[in-house]
N, C-alpha and C positions, 0 to 999 in steps of 0.2 A: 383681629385675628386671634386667635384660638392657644394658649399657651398656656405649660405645666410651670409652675414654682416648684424648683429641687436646689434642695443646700449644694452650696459648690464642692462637694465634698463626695457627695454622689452622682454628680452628671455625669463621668465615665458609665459607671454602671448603667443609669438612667440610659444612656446613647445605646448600651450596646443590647438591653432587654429590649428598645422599641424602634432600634433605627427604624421598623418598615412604616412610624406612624410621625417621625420626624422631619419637618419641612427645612432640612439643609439650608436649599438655597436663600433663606436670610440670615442677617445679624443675631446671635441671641444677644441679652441685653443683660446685665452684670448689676445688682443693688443689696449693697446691705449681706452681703457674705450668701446670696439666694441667685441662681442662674433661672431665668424666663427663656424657658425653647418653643418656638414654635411649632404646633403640630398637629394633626389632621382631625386628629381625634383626641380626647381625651381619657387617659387610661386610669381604672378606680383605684382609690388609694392615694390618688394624687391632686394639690389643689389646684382649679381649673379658673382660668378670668381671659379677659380680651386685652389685648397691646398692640398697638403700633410698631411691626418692625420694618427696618433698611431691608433691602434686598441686597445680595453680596453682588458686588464687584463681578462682572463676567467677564473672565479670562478670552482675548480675543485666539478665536480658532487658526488664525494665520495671520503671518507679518502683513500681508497687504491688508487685513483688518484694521491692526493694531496702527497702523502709521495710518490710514483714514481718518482713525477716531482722532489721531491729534494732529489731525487738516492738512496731512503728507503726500503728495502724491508719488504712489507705493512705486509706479513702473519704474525709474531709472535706478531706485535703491536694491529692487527687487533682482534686477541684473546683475547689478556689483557687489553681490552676498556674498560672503562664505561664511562656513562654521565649521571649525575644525576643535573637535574637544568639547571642550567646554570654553572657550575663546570664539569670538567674532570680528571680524575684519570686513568692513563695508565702506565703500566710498559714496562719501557726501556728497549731494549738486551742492554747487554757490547760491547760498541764498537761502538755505535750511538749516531749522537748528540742527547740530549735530547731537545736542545732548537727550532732545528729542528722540532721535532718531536710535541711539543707544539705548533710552527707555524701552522703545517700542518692542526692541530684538530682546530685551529681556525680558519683556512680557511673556513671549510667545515659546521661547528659548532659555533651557537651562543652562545659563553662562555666568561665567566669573566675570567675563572682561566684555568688553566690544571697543574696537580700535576702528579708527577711522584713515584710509591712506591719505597721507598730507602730500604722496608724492608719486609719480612711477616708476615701476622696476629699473634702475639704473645702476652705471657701476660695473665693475669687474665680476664683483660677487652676486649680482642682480636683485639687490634688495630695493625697499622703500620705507619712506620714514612711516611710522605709525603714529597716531595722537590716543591718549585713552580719554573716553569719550561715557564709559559707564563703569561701575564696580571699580576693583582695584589691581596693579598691575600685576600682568602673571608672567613670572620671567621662562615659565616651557608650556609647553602646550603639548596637551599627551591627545592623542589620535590614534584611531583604528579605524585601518581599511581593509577591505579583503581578506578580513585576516590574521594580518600582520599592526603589531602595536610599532609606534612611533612618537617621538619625543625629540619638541626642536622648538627655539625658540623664531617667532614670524619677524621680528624686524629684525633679526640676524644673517636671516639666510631665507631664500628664494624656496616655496614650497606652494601649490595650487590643488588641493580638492577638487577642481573639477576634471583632471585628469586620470581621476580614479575609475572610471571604466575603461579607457583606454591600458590602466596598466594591467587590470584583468583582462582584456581581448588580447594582448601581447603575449601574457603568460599562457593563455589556453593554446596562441600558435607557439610557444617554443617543445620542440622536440629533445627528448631525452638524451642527456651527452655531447648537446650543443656546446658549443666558446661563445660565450653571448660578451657584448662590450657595451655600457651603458655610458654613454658620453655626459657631461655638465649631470654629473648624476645626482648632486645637491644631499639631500639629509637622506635617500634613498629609496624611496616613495618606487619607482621603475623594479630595481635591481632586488631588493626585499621582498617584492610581491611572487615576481619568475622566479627567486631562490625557493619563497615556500612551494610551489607547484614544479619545482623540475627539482630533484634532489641532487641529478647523477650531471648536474652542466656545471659549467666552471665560469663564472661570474666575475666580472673585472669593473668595479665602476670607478670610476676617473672624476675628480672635482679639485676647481682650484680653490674655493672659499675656505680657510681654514677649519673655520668656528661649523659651514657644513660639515664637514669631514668627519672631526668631532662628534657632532650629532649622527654622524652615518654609521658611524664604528659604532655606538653605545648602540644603535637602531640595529646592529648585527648581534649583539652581543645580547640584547635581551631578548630576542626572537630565535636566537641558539640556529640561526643561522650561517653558511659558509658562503662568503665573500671577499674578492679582495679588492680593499679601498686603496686609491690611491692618491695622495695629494699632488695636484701640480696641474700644466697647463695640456689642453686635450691634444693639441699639434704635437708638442715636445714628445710626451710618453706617447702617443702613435707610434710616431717615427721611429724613436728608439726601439722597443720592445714588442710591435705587433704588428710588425706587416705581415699579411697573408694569413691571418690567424683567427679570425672571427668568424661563425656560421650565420650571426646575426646581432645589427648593432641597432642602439636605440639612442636617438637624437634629440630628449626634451629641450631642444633650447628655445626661451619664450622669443627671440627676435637674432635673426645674421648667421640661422645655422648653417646658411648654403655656403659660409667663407671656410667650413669644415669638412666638406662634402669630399675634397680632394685626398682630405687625411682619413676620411673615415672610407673611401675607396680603398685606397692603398690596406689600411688592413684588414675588409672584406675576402671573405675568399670568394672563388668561380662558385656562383649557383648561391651565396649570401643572401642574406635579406639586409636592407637598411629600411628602420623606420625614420623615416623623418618629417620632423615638426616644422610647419613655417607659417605667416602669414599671408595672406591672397587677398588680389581685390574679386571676391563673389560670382562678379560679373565675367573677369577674365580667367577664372580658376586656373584652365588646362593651360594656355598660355602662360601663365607667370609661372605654375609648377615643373613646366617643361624649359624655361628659361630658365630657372635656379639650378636644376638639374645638369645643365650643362658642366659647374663646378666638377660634377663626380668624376670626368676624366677617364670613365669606364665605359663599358658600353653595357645598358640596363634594358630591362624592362619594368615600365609600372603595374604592377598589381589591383592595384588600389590608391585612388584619391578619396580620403574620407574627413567629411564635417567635422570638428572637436568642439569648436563653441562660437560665438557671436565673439568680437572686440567691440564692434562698430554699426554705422549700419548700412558702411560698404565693404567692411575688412570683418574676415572672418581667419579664424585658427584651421588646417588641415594636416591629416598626419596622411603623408604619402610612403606608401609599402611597396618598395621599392629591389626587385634580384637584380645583380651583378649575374650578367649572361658572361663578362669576358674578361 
């Protein structure tokens, strides 16, 4: 192949007088204080001879590339993705490397970390253990969605990227001067999103995880946002402070929201919306969402039963939009 000798002292220059005759995609080669670039043509002035180079390394175009090339099969990894920041979180099958598997996401992926869940969402505060699995550990994780920046650490507190178009379809339906009530509101992902898009609504999110709280306030406080966070348990602060007071409420809870359907009635007003989150089995959607429902102890109608994602490959997540008629 075809390459100029230039003293390593002007190959800046050299690259930028000829990039259009520089064959990039190899190695150049480094001897004796002299850089050997490959390239198309030879340009006069410059001394010219033949070399053997490496071809570079080609960056796989996609994770499901990158984990074929090192004998992965992509599908089950490809499901349990997230990437939030510059951080990743991905559940390993039994049976694969996981360090692997952290390589691959950083191949493709500008990331500090990749963490693998050791465990699931459990617990009061609905977390999971994480393992780091590539790079070094990052103790927050700064995120933007919609919009709106956020910062929180993932094995501390319960937070899902994939409910990021749902919290823009919420905000698009909230009307201006709403009481909106964000239940199990976590690091603020819901209640942040409808603050930026509705100025003039009064915002109430409720979380009992300290350490979310924490992260919710700071998540208000640098987005110069108005909200108010409250710590404690969702039934408790219901009952005390908001019966009959809410235009519309929002139910992320990943599992058992319907044991709160009764509390979030009660401070629903006539003609509310509740969105609520739950799991189904597929097959029986209408049925088991009309059975959870029962909880609400009002008298509703459904809106909307809507897809949010796969769990399984009989359970899936729906978010049901839900008026209070009475």
């Amino acid at each position: 192949m075809k390459c100029v000798k230039v003293p390593k002292k002007n190959v800046q220059m050299f690259l930028e007088r000829f990039k259009n005759i520089v064959l990039n995609s190899y190695e150049f080669i480094k001897e004796d204080g002299f850089v050997f670039i490959p390239v198309i043509k030879c340009p006069e002035g410059y001394e010219c001879m033949e070399k053997t180079f490496k071809e570079k390394p080609r960056k796989p175009k996609s994770l499901r590339e990158a984990l074929l090339k090192k004998g992965i099969n992509a599908k089950g990894i490809l499901s349990s993705f997230d990437l939030m920041g510059d951080v990743a979180v991905v559940e390993v099958p039994e049976g694969i490397d996981e360090n692997l598997v952290g390589e691959a996401i950083a191949e493709v992926h500008n990331v500090k970390a990749v963490y693998a869940k050791q465990s699931a969402v459990s617990g009061i505060y609905r977390v999971k253990k994480l393992k780091l699995i590539y790079g070094r550990d990052v103790e927050e994780v700064h995120y933007k969605e919609n919009g709106v920046k956020m910062v929180f650490n993932p094995s501390k507190v319960f937070f899902s990227p994939r409910l990021a178009s749902e919290r823009k379809r919420i905000s698009e339906l909230v009307r201006e001067g709403e009481n909106i009530l964000v239940l199990f509101a976590g690091v603020g992902p819901f209640a942040l999103v409808i603050a930026k898009k509705c100025k003039t609504c009064k915002i109430v999110g409720i979380e009992l995880n300290p350490v979310a709280v924490k992260y919710f306030k700071k998540n208000v406080e640098i987005n110069n946002l108005s909200i108010d966070v409250i710590e404690g348990d969702v039934r408790e602060v219901l009952n005390k402070r908001f019966h009959n007071w809410a235009d519309r409420i929002v139910m992320p809870l990943p599992k058992d929201a319907e044991h709160f359907l009764a509390d979030a009635g009660n401070a629903c007003k006539k003609n509310g919306i509740i969105h609520f989150y739950t799991f189904v089995n597929r097959h029986r959607r209408e049925q088991e969402v009309k059975e959870k429902l029962k909880n609400l102890k009002r008298k509703y109608k459904i809106r909307l039963i809507k897809h949010v994602r796969d769990y399984s490959k009989d359970i899936e997540q729906v978010v049901v939009d839900v008026e209070v008629v009475e």
